[in-house]
C-alpha positions as CSV (number, residue, x, y, z in Angstrom):
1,X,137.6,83.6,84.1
2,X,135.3,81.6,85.7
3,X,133.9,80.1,82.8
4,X,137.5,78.9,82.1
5,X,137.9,77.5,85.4
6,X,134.8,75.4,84.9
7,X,135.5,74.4,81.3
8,X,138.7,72.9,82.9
9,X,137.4,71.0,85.7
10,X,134.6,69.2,83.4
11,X,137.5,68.5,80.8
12,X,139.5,66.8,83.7
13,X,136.5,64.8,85.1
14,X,135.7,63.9,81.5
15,X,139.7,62.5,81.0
16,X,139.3,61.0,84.1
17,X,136.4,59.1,83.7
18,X,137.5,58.0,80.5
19,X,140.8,56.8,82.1
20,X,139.0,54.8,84.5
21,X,136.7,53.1,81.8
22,X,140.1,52.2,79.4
23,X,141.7,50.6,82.6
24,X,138.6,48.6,83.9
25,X,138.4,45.0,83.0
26,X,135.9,44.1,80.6
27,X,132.0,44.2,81.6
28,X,132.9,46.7,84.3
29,X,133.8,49.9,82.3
30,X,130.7,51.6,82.7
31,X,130.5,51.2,86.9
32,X,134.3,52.2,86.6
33,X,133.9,55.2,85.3
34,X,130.9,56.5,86.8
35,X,131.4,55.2,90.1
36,X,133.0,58.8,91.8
37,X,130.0,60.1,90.3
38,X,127.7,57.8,92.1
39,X,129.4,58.0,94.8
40,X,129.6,61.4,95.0
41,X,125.9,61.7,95.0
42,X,125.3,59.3,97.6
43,X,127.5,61.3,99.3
44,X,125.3,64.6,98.8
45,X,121.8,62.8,99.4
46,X,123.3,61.9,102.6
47,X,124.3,65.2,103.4
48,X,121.2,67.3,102.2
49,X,118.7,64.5,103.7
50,X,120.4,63.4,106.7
51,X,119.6,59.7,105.8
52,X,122.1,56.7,105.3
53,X,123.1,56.2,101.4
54,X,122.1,52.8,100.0
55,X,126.1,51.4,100.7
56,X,125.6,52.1,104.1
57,X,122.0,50.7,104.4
58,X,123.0,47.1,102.5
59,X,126.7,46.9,104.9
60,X,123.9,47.1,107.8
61,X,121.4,45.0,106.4
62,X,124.2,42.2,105.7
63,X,125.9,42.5,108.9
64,X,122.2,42.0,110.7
65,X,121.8,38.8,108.5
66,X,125.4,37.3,109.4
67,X,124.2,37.7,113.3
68,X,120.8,35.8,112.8
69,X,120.4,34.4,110.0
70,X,116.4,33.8,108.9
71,X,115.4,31.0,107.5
72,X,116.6,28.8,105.1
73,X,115.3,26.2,102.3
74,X,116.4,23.9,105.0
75,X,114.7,24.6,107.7
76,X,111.4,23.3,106.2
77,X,112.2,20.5,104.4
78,X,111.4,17.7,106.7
79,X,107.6,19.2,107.1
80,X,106.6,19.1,103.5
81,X,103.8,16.8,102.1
């Protein structure tokens, strides 16, 4: 019985992932439909480790750039030779 029950919920991820990739535009297919998986790890890695997933550490690392901003090509143009 359990076997069944198993069989059944790999069937339904496997139409489901395939859903996803028919419905995702063009280029994207393959990050549509493994996506959940992904994420789904990430999830676990955070849970088992007790670190921040990689989503979590780029949304920090950008929101630290956007309140100070490093340097620029800009900033050193004027000192060049």
């Amino acid at each position: 019985m359990i076997g069944i029950l198993a069989a059944l919920f790999v069937a339904a991820l496997v139409v489901g992932m395939g859903v996803r990739a028919v419905r995702a535009p063009r280029g994207q297919r393959a990050r549509a439909a493994f996506g959940p998986l992904t994420g789904a790890g990430e999830t676990y890695q955070e849970l088992h480790t007790g670190q921040r997933g990689l989503h979590d550490s780029v949304v920090e690392s950008i929101a630290e750039q956007e309140q100070r901003p490093g340097r620029t090509d800009a900033d050193g143009e004027g000192s060049r030779d």
